[in-house]
ZAMAR-538351 format. One record per residue: residue in three letters; x, y, z of N, C-alpha, C in turn. Coordinates in steps of 0.2 Angstrom, whole numbers. Last residue first. Layout:
ROGU   aa   n_xx   n_yy   n_zz  ca_xx  ca_yy  ca_zz   c_xx   c_yy   c_zz
ROGU  ALA      X      Y      Z      X      Y      Z      X      Y      Z
...
end
This chain:
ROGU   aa   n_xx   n_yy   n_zz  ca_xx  ca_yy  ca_zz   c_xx   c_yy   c_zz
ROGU  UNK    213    100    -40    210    102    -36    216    104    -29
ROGU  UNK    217    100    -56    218     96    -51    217    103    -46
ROGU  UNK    208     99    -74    212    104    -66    215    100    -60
ROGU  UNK    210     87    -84    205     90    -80    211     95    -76
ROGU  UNK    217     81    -95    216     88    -95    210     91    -91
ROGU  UNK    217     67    -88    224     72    -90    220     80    -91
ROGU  UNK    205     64    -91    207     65    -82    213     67    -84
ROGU  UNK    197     77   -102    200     69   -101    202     71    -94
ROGU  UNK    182     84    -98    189     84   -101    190     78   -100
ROGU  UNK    167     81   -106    170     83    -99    177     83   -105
ROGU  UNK    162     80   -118    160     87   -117    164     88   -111
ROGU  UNK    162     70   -129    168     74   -128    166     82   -124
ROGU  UNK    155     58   -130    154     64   -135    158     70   -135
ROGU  UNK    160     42   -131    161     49   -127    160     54   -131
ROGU  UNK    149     29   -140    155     33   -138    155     40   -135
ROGU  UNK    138     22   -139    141     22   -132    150     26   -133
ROGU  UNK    124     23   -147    131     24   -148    133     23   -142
ROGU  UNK    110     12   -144    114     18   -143    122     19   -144
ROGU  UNK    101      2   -140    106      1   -145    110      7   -147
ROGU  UNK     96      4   -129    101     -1   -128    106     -2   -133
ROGU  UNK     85     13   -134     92     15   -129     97      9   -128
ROGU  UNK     82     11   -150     80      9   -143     85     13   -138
ROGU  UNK     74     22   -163     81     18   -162     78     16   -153
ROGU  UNK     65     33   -169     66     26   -172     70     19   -167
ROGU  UNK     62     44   -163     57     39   -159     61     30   -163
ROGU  UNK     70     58   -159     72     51   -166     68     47   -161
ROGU  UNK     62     74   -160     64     68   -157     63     61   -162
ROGU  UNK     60     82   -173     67     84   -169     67     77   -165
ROGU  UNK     50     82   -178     53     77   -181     61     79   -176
ROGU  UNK     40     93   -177     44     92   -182     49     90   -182
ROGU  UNK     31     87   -167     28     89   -174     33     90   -179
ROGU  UNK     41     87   -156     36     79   -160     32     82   -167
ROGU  UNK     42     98   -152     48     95   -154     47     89   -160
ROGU  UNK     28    102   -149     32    106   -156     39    102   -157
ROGU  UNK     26     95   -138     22     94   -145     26     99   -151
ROGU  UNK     38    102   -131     36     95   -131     32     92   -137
ROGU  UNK     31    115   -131     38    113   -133     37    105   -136
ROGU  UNK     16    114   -126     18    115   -131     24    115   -135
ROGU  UNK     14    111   -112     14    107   -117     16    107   -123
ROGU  UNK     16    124   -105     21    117   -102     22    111   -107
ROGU  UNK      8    132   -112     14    135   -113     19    127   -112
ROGU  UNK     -3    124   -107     -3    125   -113      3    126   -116
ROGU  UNK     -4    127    -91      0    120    -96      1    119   -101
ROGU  UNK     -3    140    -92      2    138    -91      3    129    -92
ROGU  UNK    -17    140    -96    -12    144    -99     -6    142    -98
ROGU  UNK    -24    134    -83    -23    132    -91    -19    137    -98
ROGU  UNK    -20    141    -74    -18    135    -74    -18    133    -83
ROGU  UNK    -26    154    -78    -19    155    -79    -18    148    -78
ROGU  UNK    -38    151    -80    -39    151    -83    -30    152    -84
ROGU  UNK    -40    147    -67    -43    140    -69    -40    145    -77
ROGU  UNK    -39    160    -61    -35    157    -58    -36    149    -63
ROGU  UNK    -52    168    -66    -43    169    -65    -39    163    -64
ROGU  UNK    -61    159    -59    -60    161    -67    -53    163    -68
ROGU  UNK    -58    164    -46    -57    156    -48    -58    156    -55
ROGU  UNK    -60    177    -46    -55    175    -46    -54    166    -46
ROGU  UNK    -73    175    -48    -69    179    -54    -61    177    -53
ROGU  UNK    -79    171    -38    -80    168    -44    -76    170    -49
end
């Protein structure tokens, strides 16, 4: 019994830990719920290199 206590009590700990980023990005406003994906900037954000400035393998 003690160890299913243990065990029911780290399950719920660890969802709580799983849940709570996610509800703290939506509490302050860090995810933009306003806009659709279709209507998305579509320009390169510039994080790969250009195919000029890649390495050659």
């Amino acid at each position: 019994m003690k160890r299913m206590r243990r065990m029911m009590t780290g399950l719920g700990l660890d969802l709580s830990l799983l849940l709570a980023g996610p509800l703290w990005m939506l509490a302050t406003d860090e995810v933009e719920g306003g806009g659709h994906w279709r209507t998305a900037d579509r320009e390169p954000a510039g994080l790969a290199p250009t195919p000029a400035e890649a390495p050659r393998l």
